[in-house]
PDB file of N, CA, C and O in Angstrom:
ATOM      1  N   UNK A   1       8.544  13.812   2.993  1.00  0.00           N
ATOM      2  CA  UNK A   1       7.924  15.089   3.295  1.00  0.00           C
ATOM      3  C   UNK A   1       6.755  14.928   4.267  1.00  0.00           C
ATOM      4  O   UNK A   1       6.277  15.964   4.730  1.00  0.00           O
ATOM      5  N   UNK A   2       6.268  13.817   4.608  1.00  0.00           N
ATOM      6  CA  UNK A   2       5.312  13.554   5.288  1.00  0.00           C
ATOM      7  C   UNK A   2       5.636  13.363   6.474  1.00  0.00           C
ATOM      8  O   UNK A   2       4.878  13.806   7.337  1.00  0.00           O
ATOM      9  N   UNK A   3       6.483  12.867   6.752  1.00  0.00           N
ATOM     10  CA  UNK A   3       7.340  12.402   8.300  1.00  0.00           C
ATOM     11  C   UNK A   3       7.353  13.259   9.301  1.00  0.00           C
ATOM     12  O   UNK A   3       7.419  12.841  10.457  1.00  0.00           O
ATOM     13  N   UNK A   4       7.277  14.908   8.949  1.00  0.00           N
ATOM     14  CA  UNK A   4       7.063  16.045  10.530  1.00  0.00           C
ATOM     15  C   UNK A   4       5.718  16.166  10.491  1.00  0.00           C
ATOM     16  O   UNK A   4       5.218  16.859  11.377  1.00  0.00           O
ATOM     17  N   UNK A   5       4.658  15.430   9.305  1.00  0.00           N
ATOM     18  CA  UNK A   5       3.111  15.579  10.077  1.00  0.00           C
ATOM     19  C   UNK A   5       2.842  14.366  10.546  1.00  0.00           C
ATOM     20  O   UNK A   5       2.307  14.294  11.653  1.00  0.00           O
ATOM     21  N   UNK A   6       3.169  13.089   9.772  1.00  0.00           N
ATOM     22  CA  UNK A   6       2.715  11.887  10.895  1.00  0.00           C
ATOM     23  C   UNK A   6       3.408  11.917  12.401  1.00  0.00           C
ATOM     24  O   UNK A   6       2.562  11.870  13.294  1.00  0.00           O
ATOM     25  N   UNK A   7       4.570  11.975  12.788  1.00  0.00           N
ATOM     26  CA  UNK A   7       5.441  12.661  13.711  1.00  0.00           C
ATOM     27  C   UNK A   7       4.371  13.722  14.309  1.00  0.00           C
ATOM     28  O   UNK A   7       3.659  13.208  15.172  1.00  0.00           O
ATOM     29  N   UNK A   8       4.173  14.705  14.120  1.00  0.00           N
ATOM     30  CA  UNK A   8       2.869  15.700  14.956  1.00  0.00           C
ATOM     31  C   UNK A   8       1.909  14.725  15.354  1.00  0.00           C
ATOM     32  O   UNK A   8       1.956  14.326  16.517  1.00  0.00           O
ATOM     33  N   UNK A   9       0.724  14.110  14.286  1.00  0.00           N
ATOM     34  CA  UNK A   9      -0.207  13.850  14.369  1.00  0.00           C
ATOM     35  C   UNK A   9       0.023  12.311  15.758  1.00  0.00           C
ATOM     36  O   UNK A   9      -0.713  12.074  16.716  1.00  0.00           O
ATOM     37  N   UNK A  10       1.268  11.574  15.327  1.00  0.00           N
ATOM     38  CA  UNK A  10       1.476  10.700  16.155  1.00  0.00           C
ATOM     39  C   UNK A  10       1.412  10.902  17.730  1.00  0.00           C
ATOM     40  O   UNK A  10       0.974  10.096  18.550  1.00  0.00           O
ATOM     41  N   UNK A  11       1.960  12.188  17.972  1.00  0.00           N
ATOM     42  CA  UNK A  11       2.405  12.582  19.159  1.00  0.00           C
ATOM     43  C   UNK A  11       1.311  13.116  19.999  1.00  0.00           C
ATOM     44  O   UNK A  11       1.427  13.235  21.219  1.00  0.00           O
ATOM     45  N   UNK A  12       0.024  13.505  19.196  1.00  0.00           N
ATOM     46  CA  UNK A  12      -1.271  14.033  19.847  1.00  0.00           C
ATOM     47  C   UNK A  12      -2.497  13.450  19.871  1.00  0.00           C
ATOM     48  O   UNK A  12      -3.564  13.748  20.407  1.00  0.00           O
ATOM     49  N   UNK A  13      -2.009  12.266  18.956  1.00  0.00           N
ATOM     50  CA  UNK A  13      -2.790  10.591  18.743  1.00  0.00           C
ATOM     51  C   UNK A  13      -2.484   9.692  18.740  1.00  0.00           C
ATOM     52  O   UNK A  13      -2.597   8.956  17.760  1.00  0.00           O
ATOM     53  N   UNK A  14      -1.751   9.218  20.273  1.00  0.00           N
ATOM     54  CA  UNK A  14      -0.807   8.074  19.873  1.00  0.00           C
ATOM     55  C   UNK A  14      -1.588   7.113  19.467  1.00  0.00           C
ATOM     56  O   UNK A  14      -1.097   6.422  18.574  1.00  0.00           O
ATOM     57  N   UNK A  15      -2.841   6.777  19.882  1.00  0.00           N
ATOM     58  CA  UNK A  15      -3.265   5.179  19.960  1.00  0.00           C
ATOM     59  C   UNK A  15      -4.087   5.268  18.709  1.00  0.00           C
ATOM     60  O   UNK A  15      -5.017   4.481  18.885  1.00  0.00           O
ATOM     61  N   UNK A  16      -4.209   5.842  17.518  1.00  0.00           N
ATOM     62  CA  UNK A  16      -5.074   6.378  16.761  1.00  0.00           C
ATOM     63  C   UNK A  16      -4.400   5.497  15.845  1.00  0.00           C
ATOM     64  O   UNK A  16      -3.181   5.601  15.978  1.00  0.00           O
ATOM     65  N   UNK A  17      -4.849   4.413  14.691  1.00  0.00           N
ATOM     66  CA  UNK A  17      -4.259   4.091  13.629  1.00  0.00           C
ATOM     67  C   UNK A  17      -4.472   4.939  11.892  1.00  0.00           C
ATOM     68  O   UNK A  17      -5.534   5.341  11.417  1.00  0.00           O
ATOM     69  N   UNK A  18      -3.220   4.996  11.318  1.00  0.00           N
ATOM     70  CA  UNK A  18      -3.524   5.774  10.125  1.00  0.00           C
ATOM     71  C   UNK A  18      -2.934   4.717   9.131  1.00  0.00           C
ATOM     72  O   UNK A  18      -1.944   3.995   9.251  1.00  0.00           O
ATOM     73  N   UNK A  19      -3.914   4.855   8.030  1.00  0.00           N
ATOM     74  CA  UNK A  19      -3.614   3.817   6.839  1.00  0.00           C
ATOM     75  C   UNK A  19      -3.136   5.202   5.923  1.00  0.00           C
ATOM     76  O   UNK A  19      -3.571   6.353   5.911  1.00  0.00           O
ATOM     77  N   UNK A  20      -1.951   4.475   5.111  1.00  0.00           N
ATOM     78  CA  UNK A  20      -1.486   5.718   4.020  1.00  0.00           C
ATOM     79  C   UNK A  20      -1.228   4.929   2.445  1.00  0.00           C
ATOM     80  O   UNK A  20      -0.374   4.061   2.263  1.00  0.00           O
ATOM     81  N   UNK A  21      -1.910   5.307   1.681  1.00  0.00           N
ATOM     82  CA  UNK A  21      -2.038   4.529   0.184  1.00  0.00           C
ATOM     83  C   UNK A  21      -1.425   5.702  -1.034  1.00  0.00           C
ATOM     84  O   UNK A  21      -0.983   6.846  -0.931  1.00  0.00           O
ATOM     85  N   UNK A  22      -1.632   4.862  -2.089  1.00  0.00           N
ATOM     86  CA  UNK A  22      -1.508   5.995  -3.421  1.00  0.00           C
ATOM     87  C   UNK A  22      -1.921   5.861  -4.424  1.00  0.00           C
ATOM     88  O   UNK A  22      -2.184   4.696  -4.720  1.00  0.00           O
ATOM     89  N   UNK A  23      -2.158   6.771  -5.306  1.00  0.00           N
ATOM     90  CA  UNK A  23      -2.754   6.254  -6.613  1.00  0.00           C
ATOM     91  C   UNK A  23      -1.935   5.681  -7.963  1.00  0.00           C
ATOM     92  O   UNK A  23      -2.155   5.168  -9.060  1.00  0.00           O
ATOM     93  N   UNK A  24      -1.199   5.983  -7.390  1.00  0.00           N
ATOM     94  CA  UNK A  24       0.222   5.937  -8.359  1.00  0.00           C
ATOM     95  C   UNK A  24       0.328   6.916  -9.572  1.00  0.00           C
ATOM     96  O   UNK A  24      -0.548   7.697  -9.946  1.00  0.00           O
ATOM     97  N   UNK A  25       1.817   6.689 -10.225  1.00  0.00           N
ATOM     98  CA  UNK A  25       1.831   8.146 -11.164  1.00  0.00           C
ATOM     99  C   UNK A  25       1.039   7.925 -12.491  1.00  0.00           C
ATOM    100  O   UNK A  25       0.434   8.811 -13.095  1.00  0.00           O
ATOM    101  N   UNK A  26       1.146   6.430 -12.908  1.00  0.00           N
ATOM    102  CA  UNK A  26       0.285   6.783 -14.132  1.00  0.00           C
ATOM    103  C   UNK A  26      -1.281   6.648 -14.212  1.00  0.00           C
ATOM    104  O   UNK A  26      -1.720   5.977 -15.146  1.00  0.00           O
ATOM    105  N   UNK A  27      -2.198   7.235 -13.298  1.00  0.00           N
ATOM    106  CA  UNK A  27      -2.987   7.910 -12.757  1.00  0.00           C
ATOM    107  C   UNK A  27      -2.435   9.440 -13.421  1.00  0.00           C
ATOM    108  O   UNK A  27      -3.269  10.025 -14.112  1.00  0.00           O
ATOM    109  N   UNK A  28      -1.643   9.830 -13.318  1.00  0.00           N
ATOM    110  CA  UNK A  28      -1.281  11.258 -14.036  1.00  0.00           C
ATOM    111  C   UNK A  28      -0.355  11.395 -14.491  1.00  0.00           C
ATOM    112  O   UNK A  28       0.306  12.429 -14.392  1.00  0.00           O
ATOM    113  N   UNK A  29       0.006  10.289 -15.191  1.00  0.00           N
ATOM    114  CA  UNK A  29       1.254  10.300 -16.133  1.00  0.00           C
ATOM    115  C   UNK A  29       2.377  11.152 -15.824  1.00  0.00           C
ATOM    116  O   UNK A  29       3.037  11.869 -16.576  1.00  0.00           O
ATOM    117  N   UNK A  30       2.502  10.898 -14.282  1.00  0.00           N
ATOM    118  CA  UNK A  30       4.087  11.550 -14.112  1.00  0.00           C
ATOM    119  C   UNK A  30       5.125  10.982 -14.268  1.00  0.00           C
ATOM    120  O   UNK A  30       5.433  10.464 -13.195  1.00  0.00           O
ATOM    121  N   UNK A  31       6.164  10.702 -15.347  1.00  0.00           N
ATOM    122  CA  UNK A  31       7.247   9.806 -15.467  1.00  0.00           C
ATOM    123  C   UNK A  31       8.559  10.744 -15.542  1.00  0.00           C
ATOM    124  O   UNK A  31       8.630  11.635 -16.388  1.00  0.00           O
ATOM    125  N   UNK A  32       9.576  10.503 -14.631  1.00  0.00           N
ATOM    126  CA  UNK A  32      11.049  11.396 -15.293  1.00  0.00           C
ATOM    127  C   UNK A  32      11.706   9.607 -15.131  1.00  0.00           C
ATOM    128  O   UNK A  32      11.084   8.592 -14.818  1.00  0.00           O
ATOM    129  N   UNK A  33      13.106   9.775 -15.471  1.00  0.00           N
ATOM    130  CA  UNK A  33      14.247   9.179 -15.698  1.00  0.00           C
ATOM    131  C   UNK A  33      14.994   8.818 -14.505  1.00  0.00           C
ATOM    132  O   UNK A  33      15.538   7.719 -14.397  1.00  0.00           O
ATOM    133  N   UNK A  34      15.047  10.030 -13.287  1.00  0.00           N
ATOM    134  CA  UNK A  34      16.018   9.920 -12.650  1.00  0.00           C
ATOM    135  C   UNK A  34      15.017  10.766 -11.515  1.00  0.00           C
ATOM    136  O   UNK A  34      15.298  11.923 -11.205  1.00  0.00           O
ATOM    137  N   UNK A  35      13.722   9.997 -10.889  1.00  0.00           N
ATOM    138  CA  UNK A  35      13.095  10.429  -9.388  1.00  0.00           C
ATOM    139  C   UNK A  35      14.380  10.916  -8.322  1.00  0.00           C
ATOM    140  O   UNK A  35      15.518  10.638  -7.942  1.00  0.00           O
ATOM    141  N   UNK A  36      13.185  11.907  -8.165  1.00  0.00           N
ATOM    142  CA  UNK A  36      14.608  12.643  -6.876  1.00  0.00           C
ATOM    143  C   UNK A  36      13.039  12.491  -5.727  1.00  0.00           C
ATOM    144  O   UNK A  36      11.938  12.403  -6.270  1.00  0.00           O
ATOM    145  N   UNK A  37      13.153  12.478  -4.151  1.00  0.00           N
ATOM    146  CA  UNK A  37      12.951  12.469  -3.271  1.00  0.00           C
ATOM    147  C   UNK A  37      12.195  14.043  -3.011  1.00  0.00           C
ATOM    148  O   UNK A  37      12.935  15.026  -2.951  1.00  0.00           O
ATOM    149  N   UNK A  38      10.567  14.223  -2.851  1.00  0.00           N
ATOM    150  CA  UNK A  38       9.614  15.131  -3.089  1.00  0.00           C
ATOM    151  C   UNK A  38       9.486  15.537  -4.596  1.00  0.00           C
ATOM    152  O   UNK A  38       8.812  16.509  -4.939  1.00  0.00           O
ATOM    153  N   UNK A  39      10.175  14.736  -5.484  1.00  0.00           N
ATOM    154  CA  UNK A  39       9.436  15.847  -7.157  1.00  0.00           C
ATOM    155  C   UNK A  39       8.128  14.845  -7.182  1.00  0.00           C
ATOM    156  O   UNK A  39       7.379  15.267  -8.063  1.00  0.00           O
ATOM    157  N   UNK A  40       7.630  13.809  -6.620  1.00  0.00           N
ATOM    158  CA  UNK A  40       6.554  12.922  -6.864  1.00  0.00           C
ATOM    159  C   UNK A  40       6.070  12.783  -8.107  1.00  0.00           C
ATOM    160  O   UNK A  40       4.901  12.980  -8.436  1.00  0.00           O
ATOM    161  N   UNK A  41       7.234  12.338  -9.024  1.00  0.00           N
ATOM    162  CA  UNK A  41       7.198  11.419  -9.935  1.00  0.00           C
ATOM    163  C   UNK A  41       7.932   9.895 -10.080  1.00  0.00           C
ATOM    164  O   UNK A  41       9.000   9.631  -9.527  1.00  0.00           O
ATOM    165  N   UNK A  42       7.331   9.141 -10.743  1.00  0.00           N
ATOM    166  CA  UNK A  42       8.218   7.910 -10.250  1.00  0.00           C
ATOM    167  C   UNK A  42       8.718   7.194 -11.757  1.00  0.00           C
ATOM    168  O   UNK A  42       7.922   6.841 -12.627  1.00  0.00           O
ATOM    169  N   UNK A  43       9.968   7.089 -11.837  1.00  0.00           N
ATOM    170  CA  UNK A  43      10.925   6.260 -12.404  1.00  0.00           C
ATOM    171  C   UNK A  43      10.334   5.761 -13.610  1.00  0.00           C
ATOM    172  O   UNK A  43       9.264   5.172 -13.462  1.00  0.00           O
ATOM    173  N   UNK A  44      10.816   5.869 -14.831  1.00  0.00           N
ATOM    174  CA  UNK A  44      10.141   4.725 -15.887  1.00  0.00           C
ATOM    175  C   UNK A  44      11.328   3.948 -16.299  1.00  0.00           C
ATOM    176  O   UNK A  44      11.209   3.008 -17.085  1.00  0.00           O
TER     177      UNK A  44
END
């Protein structure tokens, strides 16, 4: 889901470096079974 703003931001900053991190889910105890791609929960 991030890929059409780094993609923007890239294109109007090329020479600009961006660091991208996370806190991870159990930081907020998001756990399902079966992660799908944008529900931003991750796998237990």
């Amino acid at each position: 889901m991030n890929g059409p703003w780094f993609d923007n931001f890239h294109k109007e900053f090329p020479n600009l470096p961006v660091g991208v991190s996370e806190y991870g889910c159990e930081a907020l105890n998001w756990h399902i079974s079966d992660p799908k791609a944008g529900d931003y929960t991750e796998g237990v």
